[in-house]
LUMKOL-283267 format. One line per field, with one value per residue: residue in three letters; x, y, z of N, C-alpha, C in turn. Coordinates in nm, 4 decimals. Each point is the difference from the previous one (the first is absolute). Example, Ala and Ser with C-alpha at 12.3 -4.5 7.8 and 13.67 -1.06 7.14 Angstrom:
<sites>
rest c(ala; ser) $
npx c(1.3190; -0.0350) $
npy c(-0.5690; 0.1050) $
npz c(0.7800; -0.0720) $
capx c(-0.0890; 0.0820) $
capy c(0.1190; 0.1190) $
capz c(0.0000; 0.0060) $
cpx c(0.0900; -0.0770) $
cpy c(0.1200; 0.1090) $
cpz c(0.0000; 0.0730) $
</sites>
This chain:
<sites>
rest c(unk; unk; unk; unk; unk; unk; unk; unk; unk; unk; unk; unk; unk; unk; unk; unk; unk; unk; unk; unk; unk; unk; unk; unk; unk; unk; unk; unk; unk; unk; unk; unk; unk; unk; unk; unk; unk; unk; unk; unk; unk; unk; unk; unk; unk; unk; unk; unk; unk; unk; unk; unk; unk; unk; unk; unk; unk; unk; unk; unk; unk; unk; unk; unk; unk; unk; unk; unk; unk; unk; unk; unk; unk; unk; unk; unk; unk; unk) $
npx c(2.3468; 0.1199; 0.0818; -0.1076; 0.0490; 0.1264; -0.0719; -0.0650; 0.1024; 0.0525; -0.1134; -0.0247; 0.1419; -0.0214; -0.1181; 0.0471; 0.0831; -0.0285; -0.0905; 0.1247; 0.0441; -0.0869; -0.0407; 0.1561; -0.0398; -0.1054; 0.0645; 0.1032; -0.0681; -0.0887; 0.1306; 0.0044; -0.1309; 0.0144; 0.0978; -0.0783; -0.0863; 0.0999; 0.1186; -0.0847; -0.0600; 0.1384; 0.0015; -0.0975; 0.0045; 0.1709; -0.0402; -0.1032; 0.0952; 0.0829; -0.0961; -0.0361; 0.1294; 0.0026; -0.1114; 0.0360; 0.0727; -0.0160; -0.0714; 0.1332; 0.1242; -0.0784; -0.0205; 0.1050; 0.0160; -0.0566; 0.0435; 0.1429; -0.0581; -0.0877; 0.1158; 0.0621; -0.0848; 0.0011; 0.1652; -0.0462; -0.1080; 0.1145) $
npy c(12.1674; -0.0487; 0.1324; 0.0552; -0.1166; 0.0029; 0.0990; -0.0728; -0.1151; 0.1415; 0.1410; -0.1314; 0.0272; 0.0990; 0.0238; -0.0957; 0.0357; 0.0746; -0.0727; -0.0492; 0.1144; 0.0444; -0.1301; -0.0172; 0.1016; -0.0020; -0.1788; 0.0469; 0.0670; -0.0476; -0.0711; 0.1179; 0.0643; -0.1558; 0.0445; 0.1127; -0.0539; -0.1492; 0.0544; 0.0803; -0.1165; -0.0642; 0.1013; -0.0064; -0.1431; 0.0258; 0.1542; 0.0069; -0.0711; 0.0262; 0.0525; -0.1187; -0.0516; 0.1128; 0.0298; -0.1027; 0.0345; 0.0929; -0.0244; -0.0930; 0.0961; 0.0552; -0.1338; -0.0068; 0.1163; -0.0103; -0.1020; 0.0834; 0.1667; -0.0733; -0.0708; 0.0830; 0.0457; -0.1265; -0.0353; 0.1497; -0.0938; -0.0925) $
npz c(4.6670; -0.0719; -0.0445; 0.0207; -0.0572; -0.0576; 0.0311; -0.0357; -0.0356; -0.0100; -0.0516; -0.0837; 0.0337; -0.0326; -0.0473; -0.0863; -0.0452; -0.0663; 0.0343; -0.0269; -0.0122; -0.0218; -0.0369; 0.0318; -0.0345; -0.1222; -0.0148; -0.0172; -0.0560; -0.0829; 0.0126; -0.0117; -0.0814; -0.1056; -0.0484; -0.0675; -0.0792; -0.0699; 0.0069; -0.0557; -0.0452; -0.0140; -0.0125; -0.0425; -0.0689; 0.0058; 0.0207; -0.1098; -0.0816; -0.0357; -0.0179; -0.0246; -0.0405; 0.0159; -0.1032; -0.0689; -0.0393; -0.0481; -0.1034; -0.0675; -0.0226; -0.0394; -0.0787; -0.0204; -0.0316; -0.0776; -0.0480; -0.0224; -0.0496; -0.0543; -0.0680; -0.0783; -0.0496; -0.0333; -0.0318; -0.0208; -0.0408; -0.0409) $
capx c(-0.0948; 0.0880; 0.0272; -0.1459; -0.0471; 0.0807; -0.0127; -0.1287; 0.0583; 0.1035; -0.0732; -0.0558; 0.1230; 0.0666; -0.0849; -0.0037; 0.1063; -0.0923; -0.1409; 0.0588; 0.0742; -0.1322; -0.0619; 0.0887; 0.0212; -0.1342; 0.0572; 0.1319; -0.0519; -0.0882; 0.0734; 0.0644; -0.0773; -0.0752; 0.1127; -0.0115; -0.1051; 0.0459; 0.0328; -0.0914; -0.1002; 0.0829; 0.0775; -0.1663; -0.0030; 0.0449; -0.0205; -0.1051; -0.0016; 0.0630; -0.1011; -0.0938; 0.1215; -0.0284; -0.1259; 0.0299; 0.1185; -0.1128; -0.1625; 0.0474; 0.0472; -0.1023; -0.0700; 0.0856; -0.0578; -0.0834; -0.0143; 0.1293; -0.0372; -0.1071; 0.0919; 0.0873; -0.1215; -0.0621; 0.0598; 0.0145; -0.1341; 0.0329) $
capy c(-0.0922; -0.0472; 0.0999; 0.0305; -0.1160; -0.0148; 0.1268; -0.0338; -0.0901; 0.0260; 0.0644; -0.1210; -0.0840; 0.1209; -0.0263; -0.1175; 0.0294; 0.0972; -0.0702; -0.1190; 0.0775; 0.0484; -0.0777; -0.0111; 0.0753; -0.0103; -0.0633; 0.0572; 0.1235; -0.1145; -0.1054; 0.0930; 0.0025; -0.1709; -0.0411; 0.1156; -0.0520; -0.0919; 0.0801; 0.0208; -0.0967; -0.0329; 0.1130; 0.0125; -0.1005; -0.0087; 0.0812; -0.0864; -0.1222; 0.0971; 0.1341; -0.0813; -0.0646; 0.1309; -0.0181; -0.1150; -0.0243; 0.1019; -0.0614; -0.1117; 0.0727; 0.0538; -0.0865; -0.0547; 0.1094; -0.0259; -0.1591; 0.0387; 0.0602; -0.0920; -0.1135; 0.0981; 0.0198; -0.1421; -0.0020; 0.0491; -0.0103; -0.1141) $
capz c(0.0616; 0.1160; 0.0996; 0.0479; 0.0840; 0.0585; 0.0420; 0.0538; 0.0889; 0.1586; 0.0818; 0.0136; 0.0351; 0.1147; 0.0744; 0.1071; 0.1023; 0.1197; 0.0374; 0.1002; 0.1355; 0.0998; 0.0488; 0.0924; 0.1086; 0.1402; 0.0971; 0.1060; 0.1055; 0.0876; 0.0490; 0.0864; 0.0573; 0.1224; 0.1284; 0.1080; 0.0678; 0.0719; 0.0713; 0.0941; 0.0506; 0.0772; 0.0866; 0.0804; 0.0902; 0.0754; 0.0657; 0.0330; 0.0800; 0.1113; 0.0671; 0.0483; 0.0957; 0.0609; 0.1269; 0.0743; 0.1092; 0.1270; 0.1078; 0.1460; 0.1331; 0.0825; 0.0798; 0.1163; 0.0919; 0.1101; 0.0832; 0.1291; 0.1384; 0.0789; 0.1287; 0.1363; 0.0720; 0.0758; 0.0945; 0.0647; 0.0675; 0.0815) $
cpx c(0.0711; 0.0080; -0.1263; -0.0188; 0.1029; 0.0131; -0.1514; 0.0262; 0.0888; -0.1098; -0.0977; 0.0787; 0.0054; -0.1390; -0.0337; 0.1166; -0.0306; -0.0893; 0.0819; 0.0805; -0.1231; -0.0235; 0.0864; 0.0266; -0.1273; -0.0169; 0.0669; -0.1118; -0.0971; 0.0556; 0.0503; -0.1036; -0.0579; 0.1317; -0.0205; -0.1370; -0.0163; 0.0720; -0.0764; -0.0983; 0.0871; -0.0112; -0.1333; -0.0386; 0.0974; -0.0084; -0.1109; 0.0142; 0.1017; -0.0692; -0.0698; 0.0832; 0.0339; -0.1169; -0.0256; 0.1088; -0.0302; -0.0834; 0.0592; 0.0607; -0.1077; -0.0899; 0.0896; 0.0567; -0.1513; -0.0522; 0.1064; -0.1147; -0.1225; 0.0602; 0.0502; -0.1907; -0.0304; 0.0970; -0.0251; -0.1126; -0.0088; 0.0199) $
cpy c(-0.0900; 0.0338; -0.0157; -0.1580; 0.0031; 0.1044; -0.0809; -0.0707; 0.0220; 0.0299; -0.1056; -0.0723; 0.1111; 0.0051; -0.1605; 0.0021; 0.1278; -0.0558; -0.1143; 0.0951; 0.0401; -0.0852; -0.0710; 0.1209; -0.0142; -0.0961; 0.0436; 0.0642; -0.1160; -0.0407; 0.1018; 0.0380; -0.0927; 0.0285; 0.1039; -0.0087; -0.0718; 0.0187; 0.0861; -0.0339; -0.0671; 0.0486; 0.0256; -0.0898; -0.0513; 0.0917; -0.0979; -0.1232; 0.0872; 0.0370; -0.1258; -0.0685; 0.0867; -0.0361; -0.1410; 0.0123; 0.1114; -0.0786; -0.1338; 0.0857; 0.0684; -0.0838; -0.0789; 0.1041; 0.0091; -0.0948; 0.0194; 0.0630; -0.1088; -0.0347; 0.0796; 0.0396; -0.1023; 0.0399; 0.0940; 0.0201; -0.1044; 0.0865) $
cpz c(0.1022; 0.1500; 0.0791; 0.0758; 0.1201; 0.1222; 0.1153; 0.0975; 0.0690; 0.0866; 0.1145; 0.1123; 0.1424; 0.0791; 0.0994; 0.1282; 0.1085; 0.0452; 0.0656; 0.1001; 0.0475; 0.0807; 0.0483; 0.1031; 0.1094; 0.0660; 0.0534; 0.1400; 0.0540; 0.1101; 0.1172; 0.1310; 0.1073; 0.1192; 0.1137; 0.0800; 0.1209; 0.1553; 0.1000; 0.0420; 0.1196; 0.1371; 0.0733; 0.1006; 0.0593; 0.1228; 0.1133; 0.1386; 0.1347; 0.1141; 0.0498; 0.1140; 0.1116; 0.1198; 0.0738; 0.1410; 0.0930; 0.0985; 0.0814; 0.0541; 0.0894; 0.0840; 0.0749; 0.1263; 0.0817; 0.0769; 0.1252; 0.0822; 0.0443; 0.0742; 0.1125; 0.1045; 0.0789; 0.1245; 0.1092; 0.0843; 0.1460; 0.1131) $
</sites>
């Protein structure tokens, strides 16, 4: 009868310890996953903001291009 308790409370002991590595590993992977997520949420809106800093500086070089040929045009109307 001993034996049999004593037998209850490892199985009791080995199963809690299995159920605390699971559930440290499926944080592990959680935590892996938010960083890979993260990372690529990152990586979206920095593109993002990129691609926007991009079309900005386009549209003043271009509009300062075309304010030169007006000018260069005025002058050459004189």
């Amino acid at each position: 009868d001993l034996e049999r308790d004593l037998e209850r409370v490892r199985v009791r002991e080995f199963e809690r310890d299995l159920e605390r590595v699971r559930v440290r590993k499926l944080e592990r992977d959680l935590e892996r996953v938010r960083g890979r997520n993260l990372e690529r949420e990152l990586e979206r809106v920095h593109g993002r903001n990129l691609e926007r800093d991009l079309e900005r500086v386009r549209g003043r070089n271009l509009e300062r291009d075309l304010e030169r040929v007006r000018e260069f045009e005025r002058d050459l109307g004189r």
